[in-house]
PDBQT receptor file of N, H, CA, C and O in Angstrom, charges set to zero:
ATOM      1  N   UNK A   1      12.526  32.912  -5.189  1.00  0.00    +0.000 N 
ATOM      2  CA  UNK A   1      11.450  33.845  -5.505  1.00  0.00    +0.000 C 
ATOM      3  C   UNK A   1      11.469  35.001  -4.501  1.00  0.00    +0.000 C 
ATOM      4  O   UNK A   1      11.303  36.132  -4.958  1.00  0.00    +0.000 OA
ATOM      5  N   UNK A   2      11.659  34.840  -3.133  1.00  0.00    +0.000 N 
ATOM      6  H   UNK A   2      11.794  33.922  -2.762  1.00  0.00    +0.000 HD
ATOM      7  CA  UNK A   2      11.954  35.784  -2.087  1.00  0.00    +0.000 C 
ATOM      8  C   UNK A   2      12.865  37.165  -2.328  1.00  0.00    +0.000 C 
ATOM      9  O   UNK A   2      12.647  38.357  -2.114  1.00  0.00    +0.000 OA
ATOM     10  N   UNK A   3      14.229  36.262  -2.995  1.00  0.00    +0.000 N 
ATOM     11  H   UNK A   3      14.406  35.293  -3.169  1.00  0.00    +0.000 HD
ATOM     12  CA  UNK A   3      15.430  37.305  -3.119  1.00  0.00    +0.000 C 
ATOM     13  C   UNK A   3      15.080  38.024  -4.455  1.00  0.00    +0.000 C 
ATOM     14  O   UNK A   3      15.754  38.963  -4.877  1.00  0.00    +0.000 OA
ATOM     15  N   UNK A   4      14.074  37.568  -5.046  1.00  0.00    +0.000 N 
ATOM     16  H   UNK A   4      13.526  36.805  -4.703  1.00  0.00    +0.000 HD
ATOM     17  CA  UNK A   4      13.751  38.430  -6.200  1.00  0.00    +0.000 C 
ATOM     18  C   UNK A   4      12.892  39.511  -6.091  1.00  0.00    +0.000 C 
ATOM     19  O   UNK A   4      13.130  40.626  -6.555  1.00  0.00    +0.000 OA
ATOM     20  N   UNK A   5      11.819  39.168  -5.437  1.00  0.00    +0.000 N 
ATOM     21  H   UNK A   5      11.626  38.262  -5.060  1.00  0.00    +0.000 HD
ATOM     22  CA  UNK A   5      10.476  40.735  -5.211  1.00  0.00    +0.000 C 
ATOM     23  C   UNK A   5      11.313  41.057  -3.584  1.00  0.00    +0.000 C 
ATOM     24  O   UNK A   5      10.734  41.904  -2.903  1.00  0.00    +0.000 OA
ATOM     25  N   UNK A   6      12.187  40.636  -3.163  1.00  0.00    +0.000 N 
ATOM     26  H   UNK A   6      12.657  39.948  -3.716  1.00  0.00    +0.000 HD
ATOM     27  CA  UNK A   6      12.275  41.506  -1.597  1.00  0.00    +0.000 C 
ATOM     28  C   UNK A   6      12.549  43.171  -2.264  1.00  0.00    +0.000 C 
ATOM     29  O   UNK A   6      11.451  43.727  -2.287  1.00  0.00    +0.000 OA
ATOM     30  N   UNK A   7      13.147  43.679  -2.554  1.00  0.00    +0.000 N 
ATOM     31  H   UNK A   7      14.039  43.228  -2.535  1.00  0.00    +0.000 HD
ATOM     32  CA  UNK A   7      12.982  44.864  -2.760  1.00  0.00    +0.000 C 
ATOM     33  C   UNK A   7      11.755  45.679  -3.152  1.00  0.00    +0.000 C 
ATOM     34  O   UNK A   7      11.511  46.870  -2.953  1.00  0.00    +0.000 OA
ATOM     35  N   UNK A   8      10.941  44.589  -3.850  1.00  0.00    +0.000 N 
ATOM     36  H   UNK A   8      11.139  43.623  -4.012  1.00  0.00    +0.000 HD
ATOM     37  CA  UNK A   8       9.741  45.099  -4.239  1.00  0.00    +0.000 C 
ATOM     38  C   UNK A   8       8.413  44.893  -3.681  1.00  0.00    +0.000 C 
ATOM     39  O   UNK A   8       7.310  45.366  -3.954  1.00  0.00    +0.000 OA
ATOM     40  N   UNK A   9       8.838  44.037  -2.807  1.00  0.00    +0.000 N 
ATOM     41  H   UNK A   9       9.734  43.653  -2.585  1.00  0.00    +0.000 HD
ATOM     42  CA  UNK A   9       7.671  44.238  -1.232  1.00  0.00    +0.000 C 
ATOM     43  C   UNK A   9       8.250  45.731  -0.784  1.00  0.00    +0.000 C 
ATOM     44  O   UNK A   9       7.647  46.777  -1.025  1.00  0.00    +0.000 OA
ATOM     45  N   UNK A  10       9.239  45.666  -0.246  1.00  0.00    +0.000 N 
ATOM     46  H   UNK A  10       9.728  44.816  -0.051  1.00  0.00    +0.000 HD
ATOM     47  CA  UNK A  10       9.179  46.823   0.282  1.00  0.00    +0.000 C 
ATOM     48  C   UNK A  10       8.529  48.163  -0.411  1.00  0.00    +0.000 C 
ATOM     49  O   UNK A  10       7.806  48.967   0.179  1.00  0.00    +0.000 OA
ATOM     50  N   UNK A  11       8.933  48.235  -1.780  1.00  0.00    +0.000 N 
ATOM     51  H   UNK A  11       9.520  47.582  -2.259  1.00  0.00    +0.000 HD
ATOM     52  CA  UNK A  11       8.333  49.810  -2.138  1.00  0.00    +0.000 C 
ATOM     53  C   UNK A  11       7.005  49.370  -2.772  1.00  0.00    +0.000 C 
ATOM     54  O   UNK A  11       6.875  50.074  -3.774  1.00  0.00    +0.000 OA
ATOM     55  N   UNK A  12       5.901  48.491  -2.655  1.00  0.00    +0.000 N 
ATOM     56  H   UNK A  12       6.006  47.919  -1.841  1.00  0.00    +0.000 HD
ATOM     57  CA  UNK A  12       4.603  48.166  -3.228  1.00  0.00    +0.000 C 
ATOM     58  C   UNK A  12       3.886  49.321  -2.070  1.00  0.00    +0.000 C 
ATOM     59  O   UNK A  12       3.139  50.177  -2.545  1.00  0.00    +0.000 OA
ATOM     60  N   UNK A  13       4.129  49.311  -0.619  1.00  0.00    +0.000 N 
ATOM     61  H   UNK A  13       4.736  48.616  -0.233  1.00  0.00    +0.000 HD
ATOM     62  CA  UNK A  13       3.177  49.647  -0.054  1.00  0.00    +0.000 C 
ATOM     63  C   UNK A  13       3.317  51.086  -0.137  1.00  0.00    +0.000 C 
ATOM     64  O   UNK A  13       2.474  51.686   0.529  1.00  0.00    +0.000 OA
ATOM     65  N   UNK A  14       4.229  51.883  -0.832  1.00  0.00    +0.000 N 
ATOM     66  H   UNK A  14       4.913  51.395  -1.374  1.00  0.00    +0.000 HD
ATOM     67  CA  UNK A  14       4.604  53.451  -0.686  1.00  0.00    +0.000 C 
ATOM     68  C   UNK A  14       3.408  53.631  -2.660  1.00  0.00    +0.000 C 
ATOM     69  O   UNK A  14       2.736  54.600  -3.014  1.00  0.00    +0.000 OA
ATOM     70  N   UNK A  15       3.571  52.670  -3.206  1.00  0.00    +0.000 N 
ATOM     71  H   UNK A  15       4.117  51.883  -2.918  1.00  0.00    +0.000 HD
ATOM     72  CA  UNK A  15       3.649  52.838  -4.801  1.00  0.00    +0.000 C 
ATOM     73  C   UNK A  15       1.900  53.051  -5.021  1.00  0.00    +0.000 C 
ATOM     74  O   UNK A  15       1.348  51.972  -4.804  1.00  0.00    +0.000 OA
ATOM     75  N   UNK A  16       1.181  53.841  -5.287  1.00  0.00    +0.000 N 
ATOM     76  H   UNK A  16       1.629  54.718  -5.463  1.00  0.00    +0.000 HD
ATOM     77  CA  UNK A  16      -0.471  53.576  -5.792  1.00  0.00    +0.000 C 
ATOM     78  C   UNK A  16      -0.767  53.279  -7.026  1.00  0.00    +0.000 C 
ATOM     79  O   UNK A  16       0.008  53.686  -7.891  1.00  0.00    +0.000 OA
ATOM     80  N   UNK A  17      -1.803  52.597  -7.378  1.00  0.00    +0.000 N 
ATOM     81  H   UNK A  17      -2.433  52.266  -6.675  1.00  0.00    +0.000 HD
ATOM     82  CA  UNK A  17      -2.337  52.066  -9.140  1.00  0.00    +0.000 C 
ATOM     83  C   UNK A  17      -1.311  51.045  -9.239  1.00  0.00    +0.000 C 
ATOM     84  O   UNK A  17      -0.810  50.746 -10.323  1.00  0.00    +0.000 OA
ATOM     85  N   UNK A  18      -1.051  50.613  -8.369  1.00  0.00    +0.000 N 
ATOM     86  H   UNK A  18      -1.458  50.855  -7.488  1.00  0.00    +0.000 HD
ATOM     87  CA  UNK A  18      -0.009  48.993  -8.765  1.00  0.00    +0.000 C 
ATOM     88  C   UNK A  18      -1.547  47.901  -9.431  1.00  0.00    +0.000 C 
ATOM     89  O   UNK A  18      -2.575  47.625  -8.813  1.00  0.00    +0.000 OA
ATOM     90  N   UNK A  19      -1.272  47.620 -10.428  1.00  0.00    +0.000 N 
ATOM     91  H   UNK A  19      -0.437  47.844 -10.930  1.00  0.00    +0.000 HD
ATOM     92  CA  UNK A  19      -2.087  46.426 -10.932  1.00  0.00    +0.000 C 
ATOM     93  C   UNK A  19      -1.516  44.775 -10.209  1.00  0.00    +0.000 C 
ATOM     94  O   UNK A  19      -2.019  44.005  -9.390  1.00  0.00    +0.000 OA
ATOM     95  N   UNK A  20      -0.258  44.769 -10.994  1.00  0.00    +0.000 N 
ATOM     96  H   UNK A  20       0.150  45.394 -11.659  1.00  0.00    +0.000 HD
ATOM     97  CA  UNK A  20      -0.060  43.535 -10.568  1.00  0.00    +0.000 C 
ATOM     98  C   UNK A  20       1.867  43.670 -10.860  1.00  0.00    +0.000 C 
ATOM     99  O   UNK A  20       2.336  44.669 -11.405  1.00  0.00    +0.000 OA
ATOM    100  N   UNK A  21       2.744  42.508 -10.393  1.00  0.00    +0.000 N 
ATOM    101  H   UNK A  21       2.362  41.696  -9.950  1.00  0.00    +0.000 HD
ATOM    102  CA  UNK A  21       3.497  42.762 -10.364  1.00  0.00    +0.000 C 
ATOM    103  C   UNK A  21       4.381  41.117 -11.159  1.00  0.00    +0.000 C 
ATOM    104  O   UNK A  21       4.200  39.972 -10.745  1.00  0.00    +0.000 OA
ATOM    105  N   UNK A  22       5.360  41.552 -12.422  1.00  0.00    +0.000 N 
ATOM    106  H   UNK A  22       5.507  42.482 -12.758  1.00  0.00    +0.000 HD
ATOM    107  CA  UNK A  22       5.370  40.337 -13.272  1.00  0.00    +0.000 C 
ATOM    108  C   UNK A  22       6.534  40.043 -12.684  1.00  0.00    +0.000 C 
ATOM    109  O   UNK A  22       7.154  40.879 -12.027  1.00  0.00    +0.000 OA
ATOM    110  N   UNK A  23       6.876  39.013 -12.839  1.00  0.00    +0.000 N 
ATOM    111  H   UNK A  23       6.372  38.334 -13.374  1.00  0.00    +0.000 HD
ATOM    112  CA  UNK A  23       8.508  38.383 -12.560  1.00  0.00    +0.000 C 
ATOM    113  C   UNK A  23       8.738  37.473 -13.603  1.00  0.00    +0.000 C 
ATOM    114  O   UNK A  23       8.486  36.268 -13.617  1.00  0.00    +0.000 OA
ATOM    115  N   UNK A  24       9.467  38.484 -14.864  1.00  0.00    +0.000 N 
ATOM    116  H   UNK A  24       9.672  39.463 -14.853  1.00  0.00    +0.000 HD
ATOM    117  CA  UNK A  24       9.799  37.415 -16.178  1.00  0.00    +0.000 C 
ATOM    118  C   UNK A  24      11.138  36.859 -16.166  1.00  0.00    +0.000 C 
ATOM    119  O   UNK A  24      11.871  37.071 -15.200  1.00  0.00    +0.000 OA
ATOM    120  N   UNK A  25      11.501  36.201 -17.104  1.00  0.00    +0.000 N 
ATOM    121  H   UNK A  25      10.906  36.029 -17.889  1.00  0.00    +0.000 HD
ATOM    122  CA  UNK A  25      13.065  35.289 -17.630  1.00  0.00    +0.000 C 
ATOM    123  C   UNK A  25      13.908  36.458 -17.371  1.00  0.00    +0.000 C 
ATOM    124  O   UNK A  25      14.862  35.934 -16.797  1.00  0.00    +0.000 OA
ATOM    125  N   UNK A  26      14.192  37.890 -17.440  1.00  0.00    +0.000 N 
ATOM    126  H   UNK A  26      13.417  38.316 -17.906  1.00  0.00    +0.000 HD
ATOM    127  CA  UNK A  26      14.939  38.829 -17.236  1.00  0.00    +0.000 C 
ATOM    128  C   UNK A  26      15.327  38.662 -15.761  1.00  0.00    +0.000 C 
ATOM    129  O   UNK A  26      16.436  38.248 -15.424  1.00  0.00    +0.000 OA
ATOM    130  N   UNK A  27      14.310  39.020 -14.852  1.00  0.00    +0.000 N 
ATOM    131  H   UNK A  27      13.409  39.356 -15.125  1.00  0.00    +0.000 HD
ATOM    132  CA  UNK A  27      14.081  38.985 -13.268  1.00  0.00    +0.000 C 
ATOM    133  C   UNK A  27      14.672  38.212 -12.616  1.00  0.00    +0.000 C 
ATOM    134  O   UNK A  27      15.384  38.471 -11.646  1.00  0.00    +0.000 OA
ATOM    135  N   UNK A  28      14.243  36.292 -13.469  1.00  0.00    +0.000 N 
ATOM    136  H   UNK A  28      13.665  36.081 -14.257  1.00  0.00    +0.000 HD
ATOM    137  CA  UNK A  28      15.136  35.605 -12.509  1.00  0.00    +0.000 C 
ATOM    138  C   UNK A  28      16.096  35.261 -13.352  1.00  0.00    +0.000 C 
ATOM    139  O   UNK A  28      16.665  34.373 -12.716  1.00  0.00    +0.000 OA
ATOM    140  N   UNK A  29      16.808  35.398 -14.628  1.00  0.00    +0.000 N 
ATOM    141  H   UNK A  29      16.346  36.119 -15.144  1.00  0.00    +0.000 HD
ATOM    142  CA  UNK A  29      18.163  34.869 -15.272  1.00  0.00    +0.000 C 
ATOM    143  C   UNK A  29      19.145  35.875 -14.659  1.00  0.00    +0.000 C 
ATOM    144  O   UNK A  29      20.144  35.666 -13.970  1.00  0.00    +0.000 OA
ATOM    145  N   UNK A  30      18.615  36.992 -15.079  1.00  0.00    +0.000 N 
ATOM    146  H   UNK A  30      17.804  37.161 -15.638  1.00  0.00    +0.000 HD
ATOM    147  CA  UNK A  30      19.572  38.339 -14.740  1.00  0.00    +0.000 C 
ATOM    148  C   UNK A  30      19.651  39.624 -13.818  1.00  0.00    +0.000 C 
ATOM    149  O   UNK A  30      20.454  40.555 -13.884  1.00  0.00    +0.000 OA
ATOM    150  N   UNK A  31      18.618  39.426 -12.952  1.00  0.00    +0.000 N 
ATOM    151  H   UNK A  31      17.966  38.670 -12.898  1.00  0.00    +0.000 HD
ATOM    152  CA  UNK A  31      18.754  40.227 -11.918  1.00  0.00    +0.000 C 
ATOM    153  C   UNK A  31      18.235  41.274 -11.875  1.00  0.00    +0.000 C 
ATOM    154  O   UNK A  31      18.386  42.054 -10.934  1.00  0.00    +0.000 OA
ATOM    155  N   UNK A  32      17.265  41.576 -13.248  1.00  0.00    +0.000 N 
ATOM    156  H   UNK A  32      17.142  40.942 -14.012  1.00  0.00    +0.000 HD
ATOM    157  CA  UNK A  32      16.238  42.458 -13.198  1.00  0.00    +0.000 C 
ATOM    158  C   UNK A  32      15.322  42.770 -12.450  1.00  0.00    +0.000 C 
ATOM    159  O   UNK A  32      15.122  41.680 -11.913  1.00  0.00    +0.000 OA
ATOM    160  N   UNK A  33      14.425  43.625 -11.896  1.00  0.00    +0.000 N 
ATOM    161  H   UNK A  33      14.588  44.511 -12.332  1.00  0.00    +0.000 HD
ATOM    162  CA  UNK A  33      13.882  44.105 -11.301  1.00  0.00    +0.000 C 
ATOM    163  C   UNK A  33      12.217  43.289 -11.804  1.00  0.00    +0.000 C 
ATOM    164  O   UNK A  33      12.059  42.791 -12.919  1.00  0.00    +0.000 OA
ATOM    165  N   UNK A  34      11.368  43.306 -10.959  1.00  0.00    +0.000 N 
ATOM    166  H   UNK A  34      11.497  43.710 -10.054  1.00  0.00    +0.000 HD
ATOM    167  CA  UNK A  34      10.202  42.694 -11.627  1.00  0.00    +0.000 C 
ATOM    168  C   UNK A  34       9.553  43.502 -12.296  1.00  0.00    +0.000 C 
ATOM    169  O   UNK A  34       9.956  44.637 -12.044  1.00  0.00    +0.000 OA
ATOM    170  N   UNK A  35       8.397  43.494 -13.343  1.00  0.00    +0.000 N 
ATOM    171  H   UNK A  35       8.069  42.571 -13.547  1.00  0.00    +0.000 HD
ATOM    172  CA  UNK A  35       7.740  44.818 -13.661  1.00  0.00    +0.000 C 
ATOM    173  C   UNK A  35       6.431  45.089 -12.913  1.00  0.00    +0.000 C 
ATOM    174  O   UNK A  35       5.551  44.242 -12.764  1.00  0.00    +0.000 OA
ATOM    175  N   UNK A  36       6.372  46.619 -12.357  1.00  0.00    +0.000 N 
ATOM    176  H   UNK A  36       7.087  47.308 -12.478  1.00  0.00    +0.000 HD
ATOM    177  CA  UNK A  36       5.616  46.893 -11.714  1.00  0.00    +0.000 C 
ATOM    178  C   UNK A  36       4.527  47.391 -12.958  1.00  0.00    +0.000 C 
ATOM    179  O   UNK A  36       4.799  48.252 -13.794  1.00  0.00    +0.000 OA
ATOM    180  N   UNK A  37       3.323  46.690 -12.876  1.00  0.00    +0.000 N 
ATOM    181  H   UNK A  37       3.102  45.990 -12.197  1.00  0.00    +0.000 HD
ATOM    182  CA  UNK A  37       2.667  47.194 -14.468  1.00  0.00    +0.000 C 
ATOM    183  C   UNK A  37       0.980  48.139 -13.120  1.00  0.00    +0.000 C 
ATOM    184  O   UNK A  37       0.197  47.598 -12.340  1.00  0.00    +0.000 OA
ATOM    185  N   UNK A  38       1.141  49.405 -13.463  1.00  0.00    +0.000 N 
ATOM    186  H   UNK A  38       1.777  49.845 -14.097  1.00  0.00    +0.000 HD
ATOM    187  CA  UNK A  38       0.307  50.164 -13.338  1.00  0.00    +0.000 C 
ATOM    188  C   UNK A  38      -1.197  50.097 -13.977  1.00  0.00    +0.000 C 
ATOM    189  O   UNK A  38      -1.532  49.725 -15.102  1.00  0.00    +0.000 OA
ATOM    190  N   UNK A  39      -2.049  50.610 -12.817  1.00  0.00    +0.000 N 
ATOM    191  H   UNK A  39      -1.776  50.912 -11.903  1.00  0.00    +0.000 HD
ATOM    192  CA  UNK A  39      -3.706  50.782 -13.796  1.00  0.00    +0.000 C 
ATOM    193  C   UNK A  39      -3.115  52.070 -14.431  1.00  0.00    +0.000 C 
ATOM    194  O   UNK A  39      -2.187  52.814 -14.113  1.00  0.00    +0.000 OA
ATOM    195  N   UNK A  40      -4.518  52.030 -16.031  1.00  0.00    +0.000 N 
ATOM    196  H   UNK A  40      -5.271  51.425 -16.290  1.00  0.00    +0.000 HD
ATOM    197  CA  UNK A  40      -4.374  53.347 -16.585  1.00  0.00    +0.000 C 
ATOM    198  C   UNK A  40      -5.204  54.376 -15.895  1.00  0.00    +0.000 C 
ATOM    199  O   UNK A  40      -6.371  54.110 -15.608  1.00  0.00    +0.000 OA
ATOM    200  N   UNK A  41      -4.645  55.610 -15.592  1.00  0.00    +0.000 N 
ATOM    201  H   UNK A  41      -3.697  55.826 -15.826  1.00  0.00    +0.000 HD
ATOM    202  CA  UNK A  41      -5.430  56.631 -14.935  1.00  0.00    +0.000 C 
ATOM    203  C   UNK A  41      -6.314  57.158 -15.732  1.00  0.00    +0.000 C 
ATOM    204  O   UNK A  41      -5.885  57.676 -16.763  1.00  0.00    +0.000 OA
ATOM    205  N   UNK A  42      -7.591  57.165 -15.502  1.00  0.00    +0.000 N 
ATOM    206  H   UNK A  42      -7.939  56.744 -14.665  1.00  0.00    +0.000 HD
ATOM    207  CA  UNK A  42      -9.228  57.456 -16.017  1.00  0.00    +0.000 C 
ATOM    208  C   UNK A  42      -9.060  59.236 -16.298  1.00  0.00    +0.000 C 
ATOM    209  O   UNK A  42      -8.838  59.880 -15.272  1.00  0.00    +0.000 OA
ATOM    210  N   UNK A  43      -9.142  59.935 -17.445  1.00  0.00    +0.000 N 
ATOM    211  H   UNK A  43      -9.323  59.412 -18.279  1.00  0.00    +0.000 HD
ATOM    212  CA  UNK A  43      -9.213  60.844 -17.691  1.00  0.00    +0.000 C 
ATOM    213  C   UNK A  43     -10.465  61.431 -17.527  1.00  0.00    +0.000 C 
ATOM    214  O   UNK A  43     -11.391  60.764 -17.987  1.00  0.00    +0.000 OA
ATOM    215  N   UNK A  44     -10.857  62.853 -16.822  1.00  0.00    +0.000 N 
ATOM    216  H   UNK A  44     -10.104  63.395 -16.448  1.00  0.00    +0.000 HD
ATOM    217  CA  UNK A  44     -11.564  63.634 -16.006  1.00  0.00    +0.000 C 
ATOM    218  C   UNK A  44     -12.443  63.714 -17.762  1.00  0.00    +0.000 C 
ATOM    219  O   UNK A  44     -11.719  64.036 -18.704  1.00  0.00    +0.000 OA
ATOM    220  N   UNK A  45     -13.544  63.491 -17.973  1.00  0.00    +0.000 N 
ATOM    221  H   UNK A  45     -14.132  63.229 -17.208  1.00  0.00    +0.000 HD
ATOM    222  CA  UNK A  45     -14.149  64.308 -19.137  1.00  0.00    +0.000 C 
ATOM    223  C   UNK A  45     -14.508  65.329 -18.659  1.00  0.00    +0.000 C 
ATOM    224  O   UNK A  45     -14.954  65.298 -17.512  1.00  0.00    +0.000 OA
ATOM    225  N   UNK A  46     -14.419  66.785 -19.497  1.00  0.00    +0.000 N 
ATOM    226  H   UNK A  46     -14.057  66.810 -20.428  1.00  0.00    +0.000 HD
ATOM    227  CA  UNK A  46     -15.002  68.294 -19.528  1.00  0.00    +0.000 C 
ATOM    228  C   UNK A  46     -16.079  68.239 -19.446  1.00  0.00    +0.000 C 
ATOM    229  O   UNK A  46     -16.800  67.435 -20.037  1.00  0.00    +0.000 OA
ATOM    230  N   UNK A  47     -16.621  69.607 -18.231  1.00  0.00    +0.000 N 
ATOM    231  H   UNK A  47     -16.036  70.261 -17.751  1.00  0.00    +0.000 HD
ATOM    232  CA  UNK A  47     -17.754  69.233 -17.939  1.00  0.00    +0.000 C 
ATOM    233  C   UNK A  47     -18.970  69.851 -19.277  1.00  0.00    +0.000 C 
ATOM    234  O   UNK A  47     -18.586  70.722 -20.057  1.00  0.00    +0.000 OA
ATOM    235  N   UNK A  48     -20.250  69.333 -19.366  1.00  0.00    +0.000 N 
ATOM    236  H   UNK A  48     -20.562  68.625 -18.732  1.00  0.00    +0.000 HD
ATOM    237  CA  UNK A  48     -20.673  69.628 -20.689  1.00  0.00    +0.000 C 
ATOM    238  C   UNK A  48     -21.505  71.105 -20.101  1.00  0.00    +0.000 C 
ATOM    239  O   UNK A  48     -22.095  71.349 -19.048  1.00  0.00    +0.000 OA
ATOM    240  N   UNK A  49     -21.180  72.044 -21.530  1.00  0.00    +0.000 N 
ATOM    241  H   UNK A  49     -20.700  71.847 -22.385  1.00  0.00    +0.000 HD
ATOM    242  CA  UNK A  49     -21.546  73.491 -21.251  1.00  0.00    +0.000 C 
ATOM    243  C   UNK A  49     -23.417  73.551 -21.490  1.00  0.00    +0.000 C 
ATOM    244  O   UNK A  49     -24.100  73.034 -22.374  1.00  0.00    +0.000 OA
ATOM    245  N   UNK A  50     -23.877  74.520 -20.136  1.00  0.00    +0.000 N 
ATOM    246  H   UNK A  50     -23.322  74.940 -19.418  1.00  0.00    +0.000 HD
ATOM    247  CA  UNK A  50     -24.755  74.380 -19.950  1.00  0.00    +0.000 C 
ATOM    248  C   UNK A  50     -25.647  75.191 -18.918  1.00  0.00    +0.000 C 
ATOM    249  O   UNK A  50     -26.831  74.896 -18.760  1.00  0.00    +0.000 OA
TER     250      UNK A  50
């Protein structure tokens, strides 16, 4: 499990809106990368005219 997220400890603490981080059958059969799954960024509503 180590040799799998070590690369991805390292760039979590540079990365912002990290939610959570998956490690599927890809990750550990084949050497995929884990998925870094992001929050959705909250869109600014226009301010109301007035």
């Amino acid at each position: 499990m180590e040799d799998i997220l070590l690369d991805t400890m390292f760039e979590l603490p540079g990365l912002e809106g990290v939610e959570e981080v998956v490690v599927n059958e890809e990750a550990v059969n084949n050497g995929a990368k884990p998925l870094i799954v992001h929050t959705e960024a909250k869109k600014k509503e226009p301010a109301a005219a007035g």
